[in-house]
GUSE-524050 format. One record per residue (C-alpha): y, x, z. Coordinates in steps of 0.001 Angstrom, whole numbers, padded with zeros to 6 digits, always signed. Layout:
YXZ ...
***
This chain:
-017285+056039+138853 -016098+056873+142478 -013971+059925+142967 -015965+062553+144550 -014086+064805+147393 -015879+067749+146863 -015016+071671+147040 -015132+071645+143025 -012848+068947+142818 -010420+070165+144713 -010439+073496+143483 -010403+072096+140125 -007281+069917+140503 -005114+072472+142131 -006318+075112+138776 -004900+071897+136336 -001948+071485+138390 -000971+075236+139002 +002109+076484+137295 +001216+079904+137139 -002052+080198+135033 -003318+083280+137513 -005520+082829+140367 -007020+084873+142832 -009337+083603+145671 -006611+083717+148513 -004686+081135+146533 -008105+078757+147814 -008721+079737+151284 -007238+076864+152785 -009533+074791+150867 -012765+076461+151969 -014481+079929+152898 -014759+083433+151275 -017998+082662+149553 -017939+078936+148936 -014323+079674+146964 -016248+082214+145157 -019079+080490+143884 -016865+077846+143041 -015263+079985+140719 -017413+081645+139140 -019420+077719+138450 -015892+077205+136768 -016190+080553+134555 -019336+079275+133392 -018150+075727+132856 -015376+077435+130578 -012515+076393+132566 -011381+079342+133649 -011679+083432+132473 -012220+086472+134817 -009460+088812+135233 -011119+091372+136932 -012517+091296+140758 -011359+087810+142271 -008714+087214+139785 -009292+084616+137300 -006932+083091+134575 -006749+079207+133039 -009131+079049+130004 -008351+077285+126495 -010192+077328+123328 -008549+079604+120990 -007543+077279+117361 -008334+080551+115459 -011746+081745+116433 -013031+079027+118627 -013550+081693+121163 -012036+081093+124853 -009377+082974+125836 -006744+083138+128642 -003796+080633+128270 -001112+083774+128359 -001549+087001+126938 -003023+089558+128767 +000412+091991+130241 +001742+088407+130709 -001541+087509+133198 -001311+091113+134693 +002272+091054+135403 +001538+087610+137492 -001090+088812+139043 +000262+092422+140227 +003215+090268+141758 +000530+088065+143208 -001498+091007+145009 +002056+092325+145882 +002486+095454+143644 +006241+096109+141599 +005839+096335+138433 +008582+098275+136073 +008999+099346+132276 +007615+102007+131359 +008432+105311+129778 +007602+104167+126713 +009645+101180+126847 +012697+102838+128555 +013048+104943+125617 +012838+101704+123115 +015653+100125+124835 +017786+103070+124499 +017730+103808+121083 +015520+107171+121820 +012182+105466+120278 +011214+103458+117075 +007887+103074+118320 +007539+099076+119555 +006079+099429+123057 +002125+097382+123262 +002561+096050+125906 -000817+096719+127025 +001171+099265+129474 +002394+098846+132987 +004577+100396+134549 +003629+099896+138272 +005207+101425+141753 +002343+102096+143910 -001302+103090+143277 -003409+099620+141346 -007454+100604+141706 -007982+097530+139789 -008954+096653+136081 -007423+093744+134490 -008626+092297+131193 -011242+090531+129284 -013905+090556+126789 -013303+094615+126325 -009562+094645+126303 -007843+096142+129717 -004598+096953+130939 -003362+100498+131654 -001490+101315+134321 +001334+103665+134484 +002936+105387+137447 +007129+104395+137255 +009671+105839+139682 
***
């Protein structure tokens, strides 16, 4: 079977080969356009290679050994931390978190938290579960 050059392909081979398992469509545009990189994506969501973040972000998919559901290859604050560093937003602990590491707090942070510097108007998760975003100095 010959080895087809198309936009899938490529797209395809650069998501296997990635280090980082976040994506956003930038990371393609000197493979195609806007739109073709799009719809290339979101054919890969439905083929179950891939999971989306949020708008244009997308993580590397894997079949979870528990529930047989797919899920993300890293856990979610990992994914958002990569990705907020990807879309060029600093990201620091937060309050919560501070107070854990000196000895003011019991409470184990979730992690579900961000700290962020800047304003983030997006939402990053899957299947119901979101980060939240908190304002840091």
């Amino acid at each position: 079977m010959p080895i087809r050059n198309t936009l899938e392909s490529r797209i395809s081979y650069r998501i296997r080969r990635s280090k980082p398992p976040v994506f956003v469509r930038q990371d393609f545009a000197d493979i195609g356009g806007y739109d073709q990189v799009g719809r290339i994506l979101r054919k890969l969501v439905r083929k179950k290679l891939l999971i989306n973040l949020g708008y244009g972000a997308y993580a590397r998919a894997k079949e979870s050994r528990f529930s047989g559901e797919l899920v993300p290859e890293e856990t979610l604050p990992v994914l958002a931390k990569i990705l907020l560093k990807k879309i060029g937003v600093k990201t620091g602990p937060t309050l919560a978190e501070e107070r854990y590491n000196a000895g003011q707090s019991t409470q184990v942070p979730t992690g579900r938290v961000i700290g962020v510097k800047g304003r983030v108007v997006r939402r990053i998760g899957y299947n119901g579960k979101f980060i939240v975003f908190e304002k840091t100095a």
